[in-house]
N, C-alpha and C positions, 0 to 999 in steps of 0.2 A: 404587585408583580404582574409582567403582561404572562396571559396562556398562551400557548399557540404550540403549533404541529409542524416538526418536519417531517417530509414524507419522500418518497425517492424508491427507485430502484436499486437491487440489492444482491447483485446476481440475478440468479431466477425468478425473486421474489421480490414480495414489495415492504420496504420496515416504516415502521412509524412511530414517533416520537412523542410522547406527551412533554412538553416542557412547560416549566414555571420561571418564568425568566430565564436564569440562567444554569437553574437545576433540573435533570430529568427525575420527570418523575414515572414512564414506564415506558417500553418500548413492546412493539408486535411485528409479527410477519404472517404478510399471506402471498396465496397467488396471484390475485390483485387486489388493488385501491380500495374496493369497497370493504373488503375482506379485512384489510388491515386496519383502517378507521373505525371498522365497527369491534373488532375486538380490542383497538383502546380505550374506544369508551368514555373520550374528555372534548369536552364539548369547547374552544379555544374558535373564536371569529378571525384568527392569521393563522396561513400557514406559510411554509417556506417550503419551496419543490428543492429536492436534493438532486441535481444531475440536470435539470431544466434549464431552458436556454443556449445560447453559443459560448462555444470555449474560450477561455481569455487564452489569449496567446502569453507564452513563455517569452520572456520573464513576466512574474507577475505577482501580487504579493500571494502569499498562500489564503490569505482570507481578502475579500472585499474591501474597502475602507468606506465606504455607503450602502445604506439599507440598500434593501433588493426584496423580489419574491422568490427570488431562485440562487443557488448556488449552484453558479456552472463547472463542468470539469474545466482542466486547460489542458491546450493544443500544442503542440511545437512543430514545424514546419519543417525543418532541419536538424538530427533526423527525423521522419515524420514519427508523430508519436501523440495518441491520443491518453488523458491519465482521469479516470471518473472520479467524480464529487465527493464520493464516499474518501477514494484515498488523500483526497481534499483535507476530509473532515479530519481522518487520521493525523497529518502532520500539523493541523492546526492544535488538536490537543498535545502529540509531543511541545509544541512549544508553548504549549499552555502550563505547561508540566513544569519546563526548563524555560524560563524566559532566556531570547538573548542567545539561544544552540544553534551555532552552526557548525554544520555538517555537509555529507550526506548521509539521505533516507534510502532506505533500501525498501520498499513496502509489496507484502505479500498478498495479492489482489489473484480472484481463483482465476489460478491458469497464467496469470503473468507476474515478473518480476521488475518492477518499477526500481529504480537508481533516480533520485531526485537532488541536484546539489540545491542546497538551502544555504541564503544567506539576509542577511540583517530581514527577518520576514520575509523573505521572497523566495520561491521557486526560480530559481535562474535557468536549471536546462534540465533534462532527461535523457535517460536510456532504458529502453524497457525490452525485457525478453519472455521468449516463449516456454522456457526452460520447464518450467512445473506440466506442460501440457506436451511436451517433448520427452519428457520421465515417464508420464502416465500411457503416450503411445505406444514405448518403446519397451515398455513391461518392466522400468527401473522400480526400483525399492530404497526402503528408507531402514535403515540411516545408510548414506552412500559411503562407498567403499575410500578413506583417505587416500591410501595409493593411486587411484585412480583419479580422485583430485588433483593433485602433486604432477600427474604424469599429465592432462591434458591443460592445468594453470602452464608447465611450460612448453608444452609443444602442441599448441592447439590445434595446427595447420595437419595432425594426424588424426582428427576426432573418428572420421569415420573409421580408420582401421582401430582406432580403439575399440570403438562398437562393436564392429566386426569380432574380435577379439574377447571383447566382453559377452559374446553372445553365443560363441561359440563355447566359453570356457564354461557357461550358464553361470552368470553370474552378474545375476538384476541389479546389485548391488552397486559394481562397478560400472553398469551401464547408467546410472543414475550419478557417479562421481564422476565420469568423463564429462558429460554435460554441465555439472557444474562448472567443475574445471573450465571450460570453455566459457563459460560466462563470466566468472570470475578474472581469465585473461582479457574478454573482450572489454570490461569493465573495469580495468585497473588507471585508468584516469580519473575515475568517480572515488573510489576506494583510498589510491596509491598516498599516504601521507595525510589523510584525513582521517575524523573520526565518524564512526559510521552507527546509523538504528537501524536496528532490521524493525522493522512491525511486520508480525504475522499472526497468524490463527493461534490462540491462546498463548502467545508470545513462545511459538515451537519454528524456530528455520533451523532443520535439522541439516547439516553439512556446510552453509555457508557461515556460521559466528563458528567452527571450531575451524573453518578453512581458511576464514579472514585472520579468527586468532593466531593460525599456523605463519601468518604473513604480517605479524606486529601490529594490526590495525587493532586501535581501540576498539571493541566492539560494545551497544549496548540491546537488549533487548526489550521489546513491550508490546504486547498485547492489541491487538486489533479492538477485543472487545474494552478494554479497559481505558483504550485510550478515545472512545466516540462518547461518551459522556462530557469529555473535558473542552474536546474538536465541540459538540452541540452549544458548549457555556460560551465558548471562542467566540462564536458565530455568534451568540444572543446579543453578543456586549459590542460585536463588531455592526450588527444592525442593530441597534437599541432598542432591544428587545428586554433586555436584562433590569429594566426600571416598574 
């Protein structure tokens, strides 16, 4: 089995991967490189940068089909829209998981919300919003309020006097369901008749899988952390690495 490290940026931090082909076998974070590499501790002559290099433009398959030293994010141009390595990593293990699912991904990346339609392996387009970082300015709370879901999913073009409204009644709650709402409407071509994954933070997207469930869409959920084991094996066997 070959060793080797991926390593990458991780939000603020930097993670690092001990792999045995196409098993992990332990992961770290620091605030930098050195920091992370020395509390793995596994000594592997390859690594792979996670987020290194230029973006593949959209469409594009979700993983490589040739070794590399880098897994880069992808770009799309129209609209513009930049998506990191990491949530890379994520839809590579969902279909590592499910071979053969298409969809769309809905992936919860801190501070934004990636809409990725997936098909036969490929990333074909995106939409990504600010929505989690527009919650946290705006002093919303979790779990958001349904009604206020329901009220700006059909009448977006009122969001602000929602707010308004929401902020006066003091009610974080619903300040936090207008905004979804709103993205949920801006989003119903990704969504509308498809079957959808949220991945987030401990497999937790609180308002959007009971507000898509509210609108018939299949919904499934899965874990960020549970599904980058499967995304690192993806990657070993798409660079063969995994022999």
């Amino acid at each position: 089995m070959t060793d080797w490290i991926a390593i990458g940026r991780d939000g603020a931090d930097i993670s690092a991967h001990a792999m045995r082909g196409a098993s992990l076998i332990k992961s770290t974070r620091a605030p930098d490189e050195a920091g992370a590499l020395a509390a793995l501790a596994f000594v592997a002559a390859q690594q792979v940068r996670i987020g290194d290099g230029a973006p593949d433009p959209l469409p594009a398959p979700v993983l490589p089909g040739a070794a590399g030293a880098a897994l880069p994010g992808l770009v799309q141009k129209a609209p513009p829209d930049v998506i990191a390595a990491r949530v890379r990593l994520w839809i590579a293990g969902l279909l590592a998981r499910q071979p053969g699912w298409d969809g769309v991904v809905c992936a919860l990346e801190d501070g934004i919300n990636h809409w990725v339609q997936i098909s036969a392996g490929e990333a074909v387009s995106a939409q990504s919003f600010l929505t989690p970082r527009l919650v946290s300015a705006l002093g919303g709370t979790m779990p958001p309020a349904p009604d206020a879901i329901a009220d700006s999913l059909s009448r977006p073009e009122r969001l602000a006097a929602h707010l308004r409204a929401a902020e006066v009644s003091n009610r974080p709650d619903a300040i936090s369901g207008h905004l979804i709402g709103v993205e949920l409407a801006a989003a119903r071509p990704y969504w509308l008749g498809q079957q959808v994954a949220l991945i987030a933070p401990d497999g937790a997207a609180p308002g959007l899988d009971l507000a898509l469930g509210d609108q018939g869409v299949p919904v499934e959920l899965h874990s960020r952390e549970s599904l980058l084991p499967e995304g690192l094996g993806a990657l070993a066997r798409a660079f063969g690495l995994n022999g």
